[in-house]
N, C-alpha and C positions, 0 to 999 in steps of 0.2 A: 399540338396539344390534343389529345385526346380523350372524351368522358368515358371515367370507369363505371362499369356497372353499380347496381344496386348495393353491393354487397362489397363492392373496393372504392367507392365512393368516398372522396375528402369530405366535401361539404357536403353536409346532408341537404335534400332537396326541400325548397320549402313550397309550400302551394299555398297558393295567394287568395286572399279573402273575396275577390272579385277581380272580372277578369279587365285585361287591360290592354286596347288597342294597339295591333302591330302593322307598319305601315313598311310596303318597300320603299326607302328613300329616294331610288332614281325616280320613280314613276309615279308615287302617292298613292299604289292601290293597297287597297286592304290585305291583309295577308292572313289574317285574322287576330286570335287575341288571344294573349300570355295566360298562363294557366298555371306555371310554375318555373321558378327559376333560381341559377346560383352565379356567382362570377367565373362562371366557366359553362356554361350553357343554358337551356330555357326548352321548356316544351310549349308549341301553340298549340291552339285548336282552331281549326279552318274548317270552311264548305267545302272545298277542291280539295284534291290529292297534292302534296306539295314535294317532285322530286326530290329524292336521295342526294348527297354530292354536289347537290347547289348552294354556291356562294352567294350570298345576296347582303347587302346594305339596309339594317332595319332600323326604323326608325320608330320608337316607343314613347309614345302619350303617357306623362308621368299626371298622377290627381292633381288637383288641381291645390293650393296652397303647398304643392312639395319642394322643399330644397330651393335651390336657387331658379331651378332649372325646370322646363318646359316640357321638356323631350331627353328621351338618351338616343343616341346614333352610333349604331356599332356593326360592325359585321361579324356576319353567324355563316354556318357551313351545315345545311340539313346533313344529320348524320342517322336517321330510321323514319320511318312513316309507317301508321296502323290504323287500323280503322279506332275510330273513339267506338265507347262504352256504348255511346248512342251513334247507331248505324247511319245520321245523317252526317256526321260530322269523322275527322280524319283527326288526326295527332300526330306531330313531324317534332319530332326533338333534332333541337339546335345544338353545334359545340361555337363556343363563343373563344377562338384563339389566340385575341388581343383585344385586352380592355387597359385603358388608363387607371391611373390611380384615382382617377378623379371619377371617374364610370364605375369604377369597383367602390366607392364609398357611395353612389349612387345607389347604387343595387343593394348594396347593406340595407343602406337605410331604407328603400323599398319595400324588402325581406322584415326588417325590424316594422314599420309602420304597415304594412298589408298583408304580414304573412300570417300563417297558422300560426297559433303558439304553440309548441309540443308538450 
């Protein structure tokens, strides 16, 4: 599955009221933190450069009162990396390939309770 650009885009992208900690699930390290997302990918924003083409296992600190649920666990595939706005930081957008039905109503409601309203 592949994300369309800005301009062939399903789901509009929504960015998030505040950001929210992304963790690798093998290893527990930081990866940094969610800046925007849809049920088909997410961009973070990191201290490190976060290769292109890497599959990884994220694991996502949901606020606290949300949903049933603690965490979402899903795997992303970096599909670009740029430097952020601000020259300390990078931005790596994810494609998210396979989500449940139950992680896709996760992310709604995410989107619904922390996102921008347009």
């Amino acid at each position: 599955m592949k994300i369309e650009d800005d301009e062939t885009r399903i789901m509009k992208r929504r960015h998030l009221i505040y950001y929210l900690e992304v963790h690798d699930a093998d290893t527990d390290e930081v990866v940094g933190n969610l800046v925007d997302i849809t049920t088909r990918g997410c961009k973070i924003v990191s201290k490190e450069p976060i290769p292109k083409n890497q599959t990884r296992t994220l694991r996502l600190r949901l606020p606290d009162d949300f949903y049933s649920k603690k965490e979402l666990v899903f795997e992303a595939k970096s599909v670009w990396s740029a430097n952020d706005v601000n020259p300390d930081f990078y931005d790596t957008g994810f494609e998210v390939p396979r989500l449940g039905l139950e992680e896709r109503k996760v992310i709604r409601r995410l989107i619904e309770r922390v996102g921008f309203n347009d």
